[in-house]
C-alpha positions as CSV (number, residue, x, y, z in Angstrom):
1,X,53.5,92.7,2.8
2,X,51.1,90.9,0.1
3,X,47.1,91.9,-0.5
4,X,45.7,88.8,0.0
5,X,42.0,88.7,-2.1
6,X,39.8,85.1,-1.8
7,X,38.4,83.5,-5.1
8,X,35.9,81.2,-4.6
9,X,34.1,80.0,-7.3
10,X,31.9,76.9,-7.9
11,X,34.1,74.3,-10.1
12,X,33.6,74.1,-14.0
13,X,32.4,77.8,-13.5
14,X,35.8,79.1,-15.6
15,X,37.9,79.6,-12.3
16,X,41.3,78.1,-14.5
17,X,40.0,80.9,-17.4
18,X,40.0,83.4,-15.0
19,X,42.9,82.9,-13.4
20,X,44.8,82.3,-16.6
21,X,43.9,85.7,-17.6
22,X,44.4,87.3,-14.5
23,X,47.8,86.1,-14.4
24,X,48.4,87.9,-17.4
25,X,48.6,91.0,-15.6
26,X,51.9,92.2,-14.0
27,X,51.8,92.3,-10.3
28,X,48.8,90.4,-9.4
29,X,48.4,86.5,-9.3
30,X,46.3,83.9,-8.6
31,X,46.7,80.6,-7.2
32,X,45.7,77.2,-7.9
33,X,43.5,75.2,-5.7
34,X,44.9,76.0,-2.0
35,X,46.1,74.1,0.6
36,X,46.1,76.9,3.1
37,X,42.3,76.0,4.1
38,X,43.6,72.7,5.6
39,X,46.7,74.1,6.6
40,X,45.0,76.7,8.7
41,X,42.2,74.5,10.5
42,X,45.0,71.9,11.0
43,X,47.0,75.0,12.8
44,X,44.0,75.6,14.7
45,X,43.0,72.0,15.6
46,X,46.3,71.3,17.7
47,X,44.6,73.3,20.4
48,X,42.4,70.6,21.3
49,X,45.7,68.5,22.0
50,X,46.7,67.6,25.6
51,X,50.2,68.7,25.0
52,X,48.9,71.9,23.9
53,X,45.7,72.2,27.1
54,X,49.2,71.3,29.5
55,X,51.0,74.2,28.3
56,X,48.6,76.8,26.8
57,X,50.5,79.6,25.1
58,X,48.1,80.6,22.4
59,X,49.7,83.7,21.3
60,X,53.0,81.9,19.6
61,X,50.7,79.3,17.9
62,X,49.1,82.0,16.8
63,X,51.5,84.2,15.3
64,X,52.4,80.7,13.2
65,X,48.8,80.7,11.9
66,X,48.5,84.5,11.6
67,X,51.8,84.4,9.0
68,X,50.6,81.7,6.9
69,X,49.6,84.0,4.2
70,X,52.9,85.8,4.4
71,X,55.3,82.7,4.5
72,X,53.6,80.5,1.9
73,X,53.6,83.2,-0.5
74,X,56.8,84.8,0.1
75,X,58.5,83.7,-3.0
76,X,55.7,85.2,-5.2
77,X,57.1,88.3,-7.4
78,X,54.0,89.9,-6.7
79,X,52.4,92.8,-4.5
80,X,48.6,91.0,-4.8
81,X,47.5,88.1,-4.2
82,X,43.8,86.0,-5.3
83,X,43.9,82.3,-2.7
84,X,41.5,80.0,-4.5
85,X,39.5,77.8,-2.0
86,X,36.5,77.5,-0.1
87,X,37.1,80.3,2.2
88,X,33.2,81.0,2.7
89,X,32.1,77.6,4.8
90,X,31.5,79.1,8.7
91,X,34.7,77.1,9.8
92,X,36.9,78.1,6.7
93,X,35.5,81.8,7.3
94,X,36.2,81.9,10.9
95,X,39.9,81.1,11.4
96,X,40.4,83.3,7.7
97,X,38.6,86.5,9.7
98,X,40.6,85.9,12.3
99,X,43.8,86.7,10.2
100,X,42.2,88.8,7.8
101,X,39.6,91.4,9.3
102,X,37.9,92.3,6.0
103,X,38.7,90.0,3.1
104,X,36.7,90.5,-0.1
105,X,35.6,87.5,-2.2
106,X,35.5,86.9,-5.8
107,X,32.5,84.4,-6.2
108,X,32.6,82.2,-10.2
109,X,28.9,81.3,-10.4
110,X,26.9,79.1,-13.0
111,X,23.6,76.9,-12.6
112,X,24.9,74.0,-10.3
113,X,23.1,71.7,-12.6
114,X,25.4,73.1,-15.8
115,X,28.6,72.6,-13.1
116,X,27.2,68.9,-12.7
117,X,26.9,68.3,-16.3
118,X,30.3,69.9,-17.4
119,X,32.0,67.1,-14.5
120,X,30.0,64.3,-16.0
121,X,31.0,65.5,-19.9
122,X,34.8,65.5,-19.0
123,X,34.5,62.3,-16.3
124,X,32.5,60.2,-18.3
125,X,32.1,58.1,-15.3
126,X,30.3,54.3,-15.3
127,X,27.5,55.6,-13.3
128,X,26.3,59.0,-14.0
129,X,24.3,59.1,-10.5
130,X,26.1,58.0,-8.5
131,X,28.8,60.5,-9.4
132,X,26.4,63.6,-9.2
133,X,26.1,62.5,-5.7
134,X,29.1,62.1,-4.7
135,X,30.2,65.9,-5.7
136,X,26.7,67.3,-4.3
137,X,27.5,65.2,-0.7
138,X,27.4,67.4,2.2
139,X,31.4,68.9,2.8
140,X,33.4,67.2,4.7
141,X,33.2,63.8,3.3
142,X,36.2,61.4,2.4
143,X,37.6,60.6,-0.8
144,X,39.0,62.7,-4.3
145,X,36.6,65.5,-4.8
146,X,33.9,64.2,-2.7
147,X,31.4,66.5,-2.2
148,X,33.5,69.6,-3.8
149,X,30.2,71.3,-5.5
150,X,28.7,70.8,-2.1
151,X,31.3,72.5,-0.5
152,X,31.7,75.4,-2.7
153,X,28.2,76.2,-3.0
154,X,27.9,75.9,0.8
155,X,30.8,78.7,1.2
156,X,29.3,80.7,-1.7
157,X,25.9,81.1,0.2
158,X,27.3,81.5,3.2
159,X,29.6,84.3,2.5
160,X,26.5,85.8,1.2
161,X,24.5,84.8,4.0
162,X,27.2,86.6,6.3
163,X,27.4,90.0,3.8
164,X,30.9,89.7,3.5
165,X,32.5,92.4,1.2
166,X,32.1,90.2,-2.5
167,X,31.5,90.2,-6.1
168,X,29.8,87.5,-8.3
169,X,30.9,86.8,-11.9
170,X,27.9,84.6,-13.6
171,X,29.8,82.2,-16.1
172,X,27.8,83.4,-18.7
173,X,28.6,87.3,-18.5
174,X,32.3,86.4,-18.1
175,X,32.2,84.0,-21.1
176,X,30.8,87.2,-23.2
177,X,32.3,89.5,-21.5
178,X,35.9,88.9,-19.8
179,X,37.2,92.3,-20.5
180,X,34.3,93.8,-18.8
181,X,34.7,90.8,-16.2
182,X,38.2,91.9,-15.5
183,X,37.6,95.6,-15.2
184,X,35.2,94.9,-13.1
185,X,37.1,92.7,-10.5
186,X,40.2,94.6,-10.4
187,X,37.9,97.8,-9.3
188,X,36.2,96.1,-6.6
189,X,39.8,94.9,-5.4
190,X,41.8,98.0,-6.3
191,X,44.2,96.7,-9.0
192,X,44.0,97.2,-12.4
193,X,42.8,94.5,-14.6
194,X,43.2,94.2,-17.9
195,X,42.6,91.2,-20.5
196,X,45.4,90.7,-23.0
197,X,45.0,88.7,-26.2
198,X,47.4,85.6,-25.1
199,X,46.0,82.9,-23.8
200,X,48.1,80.4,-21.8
201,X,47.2,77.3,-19.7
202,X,47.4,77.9,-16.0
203,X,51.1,78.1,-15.1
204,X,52.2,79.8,-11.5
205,X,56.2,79.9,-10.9
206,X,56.8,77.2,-13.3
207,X,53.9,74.8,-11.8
208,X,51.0,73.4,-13.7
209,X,48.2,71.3,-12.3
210,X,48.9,67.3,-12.7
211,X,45.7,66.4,-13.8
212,X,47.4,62.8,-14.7
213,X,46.8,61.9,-11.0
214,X,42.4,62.4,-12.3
215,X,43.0,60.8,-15.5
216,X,41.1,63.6,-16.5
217,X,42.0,67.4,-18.0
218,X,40.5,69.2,-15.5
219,X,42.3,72.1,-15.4
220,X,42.9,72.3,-19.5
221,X,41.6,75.7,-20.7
222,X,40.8,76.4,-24.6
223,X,43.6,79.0,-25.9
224,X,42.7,79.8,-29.5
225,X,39.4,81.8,-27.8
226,X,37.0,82.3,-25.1
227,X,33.3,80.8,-25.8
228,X,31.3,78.8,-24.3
229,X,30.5,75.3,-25.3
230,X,26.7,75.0,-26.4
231,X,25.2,71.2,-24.9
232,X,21.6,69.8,-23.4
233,X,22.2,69.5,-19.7
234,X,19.8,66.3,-20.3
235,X,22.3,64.8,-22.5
236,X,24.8,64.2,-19.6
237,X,22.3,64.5,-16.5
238,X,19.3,61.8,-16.1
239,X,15.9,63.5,-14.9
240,X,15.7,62.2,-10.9
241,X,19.5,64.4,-11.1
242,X,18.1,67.2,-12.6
243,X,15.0,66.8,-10.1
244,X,17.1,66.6,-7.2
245,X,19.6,69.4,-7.3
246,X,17.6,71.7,-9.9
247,X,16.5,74.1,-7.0
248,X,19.8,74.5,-5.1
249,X,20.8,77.7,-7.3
250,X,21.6,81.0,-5.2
């Protein structure tokens, strides 16, 4: 049986970084962007089905949803396991506490504005605003990353809101600090952390993201060292953006 622990960081907070390194350690791994959140509620959502309200048996749907964790990571050579998703929004949370009594959260945080800037320096999209909104629009909504910012930094405060067992990383300490970073996380999880000098791109049994389906490197981590990369959020942001979504911050 696999310790399952939840990472769920704001994107373009250094999730990929962190998980690269993380990985780096024997024993312990951590995914790429789930699919379990979908695959749970999905799970759950076939009890509002007739067929399902004309025969009832809740207990052997449940013991499918209850082993999700289990089967889908089976083939991991690991003993621990960090899911990366938005675990923290109330639905997400609900059918994950229903599996998982107590599961402890590993919250990547930066300024959303300096997340919104970092999408628009990579995206270069047409219109700048229109983007912004579409990845601050409330969770839930159609399309390729709509509203993922909004989503995340819903589950972030609400896992916060609901004192569940967690631990923030600021971008900013971690960019400093990752040894420290990494000490720190595998204490509040109970496995040993430590940062080696390799840096690799994010590879998990042979996988990488296909970031050719974005156009866009989104998942393309710097391996000759860990800094940060110095620019005016006013560069990349107009000032009704930075207006808007300036106060949202935890």
């Amino acid at each position: 049986m696999k310790d399952i622990f939840f990472l769920s960081g704001l994107p373009r907070a250094g999730n990929t970084l962190f998980s690269s390194l993380v990985n780096n350690n024997k024993n312990i791994k951590v995914g790429a962007n789930t699919v379990l959140t979908d695959v749970i509620y999905r799970l759950n959502t076939i009890k509002d089905y007739d067929i399902f309200h004309n025969f009832p048996d809740h207990k052997s749907l449940d013991n499918i949803t209850n082993n999700v964790f289990l089967n889908y990571y089976k083939n991991w050579g690991c003993d621990y396991i960090i899911d990366r998703g938005p675990w923290g929004t109330p639905t997400n949370l609900m059918f994950l506490k229903q599996i998982i009594k107590k599961p402890k959260f590993i919250i990547m945080y930066r300024p959303i504005l300096e997340c919104l800037a970092s999408f628009i320096k990579i995206e270069k999209p047409v219109n700048v605003e229109e983007r912004c909104h579409v990845l601050m629009q409330v969770a839930g909504t159609s399309g390729p990353g709509s509203g993922i910012l909004a989503k995340y930094l819903w589950s972030i405060k609400n896992i916060i809101k609901e004192k569940e067992d967690y631990l923030i990383i600021h971008y900013d300490d971690f960019i400093k600090d990752p040894k420290t970073t990494l000490s720190n996380v595998g204490k509040f999880i109970g496995v040993p952390l430590k940062l080696h000098k390799n840096i690799k791109q994010f590879n998990i049994n042979g996988l990488a993201y296909k970031d050719n389906i974005y156009d866009i490197p989104l998942h393309k981590i710097r391996t000759c060292a860990i800094k940060r990369n110095k620019y005016l959020i006013e560069k990349y942001l107009p000032n009704e953006i930075i207006k808007q979504y300036r106060n949202l911050d935890i």
